[in-house]
N, C-alpha and C positions, 0 to 999 in steps of 0.2 A: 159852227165853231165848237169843235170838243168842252165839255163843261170841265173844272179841274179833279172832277171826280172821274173821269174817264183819262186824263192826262195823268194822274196818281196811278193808276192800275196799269195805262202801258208801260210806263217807268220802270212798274214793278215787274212785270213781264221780259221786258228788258234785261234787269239785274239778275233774275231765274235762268236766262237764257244765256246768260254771257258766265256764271258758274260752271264750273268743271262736272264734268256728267260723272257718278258713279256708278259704274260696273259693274255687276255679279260676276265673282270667280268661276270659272269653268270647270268641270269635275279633275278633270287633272291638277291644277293650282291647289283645290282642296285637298285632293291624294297628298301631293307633297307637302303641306302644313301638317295635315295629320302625320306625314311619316318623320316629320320634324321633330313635332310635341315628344311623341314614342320615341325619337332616339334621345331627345334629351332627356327624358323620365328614366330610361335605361342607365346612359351615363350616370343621371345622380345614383340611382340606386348600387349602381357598380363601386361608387367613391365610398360611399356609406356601408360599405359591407367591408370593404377594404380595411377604411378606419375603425369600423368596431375589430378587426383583426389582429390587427395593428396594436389597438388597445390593452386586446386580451391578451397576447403575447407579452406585451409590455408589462403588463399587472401580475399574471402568473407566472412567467419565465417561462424560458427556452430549456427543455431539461438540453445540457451542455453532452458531447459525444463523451462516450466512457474511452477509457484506455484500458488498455490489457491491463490484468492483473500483474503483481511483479511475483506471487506467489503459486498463478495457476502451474500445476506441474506438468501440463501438454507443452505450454508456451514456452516453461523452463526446460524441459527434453530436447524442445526443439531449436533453444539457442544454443544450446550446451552442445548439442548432433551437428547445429551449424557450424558455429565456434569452440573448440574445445578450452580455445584463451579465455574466452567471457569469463572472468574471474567473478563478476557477480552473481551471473546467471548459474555457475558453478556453486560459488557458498548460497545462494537460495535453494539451489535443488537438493544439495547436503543439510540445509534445514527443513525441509519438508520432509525426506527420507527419516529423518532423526527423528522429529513428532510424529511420524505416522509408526515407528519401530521397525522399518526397514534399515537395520543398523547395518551389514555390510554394504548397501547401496550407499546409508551416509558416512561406513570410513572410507571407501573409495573416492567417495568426491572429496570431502577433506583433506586426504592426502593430494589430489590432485591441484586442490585447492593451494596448498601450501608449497607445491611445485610454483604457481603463479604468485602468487604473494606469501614467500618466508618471512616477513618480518613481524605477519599478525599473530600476535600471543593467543589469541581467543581459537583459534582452529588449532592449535599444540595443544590446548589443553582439552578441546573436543576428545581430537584425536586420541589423547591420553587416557580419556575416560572409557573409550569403548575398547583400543588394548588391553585394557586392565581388564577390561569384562570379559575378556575373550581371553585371558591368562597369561598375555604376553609381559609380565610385569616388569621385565628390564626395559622390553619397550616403552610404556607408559611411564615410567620414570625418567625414561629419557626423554619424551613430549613435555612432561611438567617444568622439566628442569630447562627447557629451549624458554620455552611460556615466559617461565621466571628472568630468565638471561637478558629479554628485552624489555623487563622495566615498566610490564605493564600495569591499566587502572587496579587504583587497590579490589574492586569488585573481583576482576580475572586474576589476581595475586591473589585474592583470596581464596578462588577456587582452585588453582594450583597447588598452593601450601595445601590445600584440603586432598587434594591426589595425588600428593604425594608421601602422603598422612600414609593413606589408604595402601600407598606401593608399599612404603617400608613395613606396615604391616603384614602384609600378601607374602612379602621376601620369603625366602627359606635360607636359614633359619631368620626371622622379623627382625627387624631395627626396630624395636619398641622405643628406646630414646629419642633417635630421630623421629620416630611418628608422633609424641609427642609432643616435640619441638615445632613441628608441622601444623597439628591441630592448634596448636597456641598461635601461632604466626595467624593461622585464618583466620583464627575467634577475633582475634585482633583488629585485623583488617576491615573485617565484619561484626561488627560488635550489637546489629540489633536486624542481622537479618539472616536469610535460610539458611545462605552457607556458614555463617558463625554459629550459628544451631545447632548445625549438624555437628561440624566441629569442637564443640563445643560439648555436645552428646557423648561426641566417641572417646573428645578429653578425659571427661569422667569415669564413663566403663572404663576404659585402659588404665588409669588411675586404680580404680579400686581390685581393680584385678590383681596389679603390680603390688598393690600393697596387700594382699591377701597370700599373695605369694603364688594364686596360681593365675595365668595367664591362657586366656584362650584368643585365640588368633580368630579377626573376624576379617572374614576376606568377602569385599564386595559381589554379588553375584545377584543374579535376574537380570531386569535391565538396568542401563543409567541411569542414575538418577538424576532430570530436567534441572531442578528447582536446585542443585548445589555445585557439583561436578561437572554437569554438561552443561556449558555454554554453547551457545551457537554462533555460528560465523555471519555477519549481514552482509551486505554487497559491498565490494571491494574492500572488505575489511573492517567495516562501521561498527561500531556498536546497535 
């Protein structure tokens, strides 16, 4: 009869034997674990390159798409060559003509300008300033006097009285009273800035002249001058 030390050992033999057997994996099962691991190490690294992107974008910004310039004068030729109504694109390209000294390029747009929009004071008195430079002095008196008729800012009131200072002068024989009366209106208008300046200059000369008794007539010439008489036109009429 088995001792209980030999009945404890079948037992256990038994319990070993009735245990689920474990396997060694096959070279293929391995293959696919490893190509597991590798793709999920890929994914993370994919997400994490992602998000510092993400990040860096977020932190330093997206430079934003530019837009055309409203000033480039290729862009402006070429709406103005498309549209000849672009009333913007018209008073832009007569202000780049105007600052670069392409002056009959800027009184042709001007006037064209004022073909599309008559009621803007500020291109009569453009217009006024480069007739007058070009000797047409009734004309330019007739730009100041349009300018003035519609009641514009005291700024472009003041450059009008200020050119039309300058026409009465120019006249043959000069309206020295009216010019005058002219420069006083501007300095007026303008009382701490270029165009009251100016005006204000020429007050004086023509003052001391009159009362000296002799008179010299100072008739604008070169180009316009930016900073008092020449205003520019913005798009569709702005300031």
């Amino acid at each position: 009869m088995p001792s209980s030390t030999q009945r404890r050992k079948r037992a256990a033999n038994r319990a070993r034997t009735a245990l689920p057997q474990r396997h060694r994996p096959t070279s293929s099962q391995r293959l696919a674990r490893r190509g597991l691991v590798i793709l999920g190490i890929v994914i993370s690294l994919s997400l994490v390159v992602a998000l510092v992107a993400t990040f860096t974008a977020t932190s330093t910004g997206t430079p934003a798409p530019t837009t055309p310039s409203q000033t480039d004068p290729n862009q402006l030729i070429a709406r103005v060559t498309a549209n000849p109504d672009d009333s913007s694109a018209v008073g832009n390209l007569a202000d780049y003509y105007y600052q670069t000294g392409q002056y009959p390029q800027a009184l042709a747009l001007y006037q064209r300008y004022l073909l599309l929009q008559p009621n803007d004071p500020r291109p009569h008195v453009s217009v006024g300033v480069l007739l007058l430079n070009n000797g047409d002095v009734s004309g330019a008196q007739s730009q100041f006097t349009q300018a003035l008729a519609l009641n514009p800012a005291a700024d472009i009131a003041a450059q009008a009285h200020l050119g039309l200072g300058n026409a009465y002068v120019a006249l043959k024989p000069p309206r020295l009273p009216d010019a005058l009366s002219e420069y006083q209106k501007a300095s007026n208008l303008d009382p701490s800035g270029t165009v009251g300046d100016e005006a204000r200059s020429r007050l004086i000369a023509l003052q001391q002249q009159l009362g000296s008794g002799t008179v010299t007539v100072i008739v604008p010439t070169g180009a316009p001058s930016g900073s008092s008489a020449a205003p520019t036109v913005g798009p569709t009429g702005t300031p």
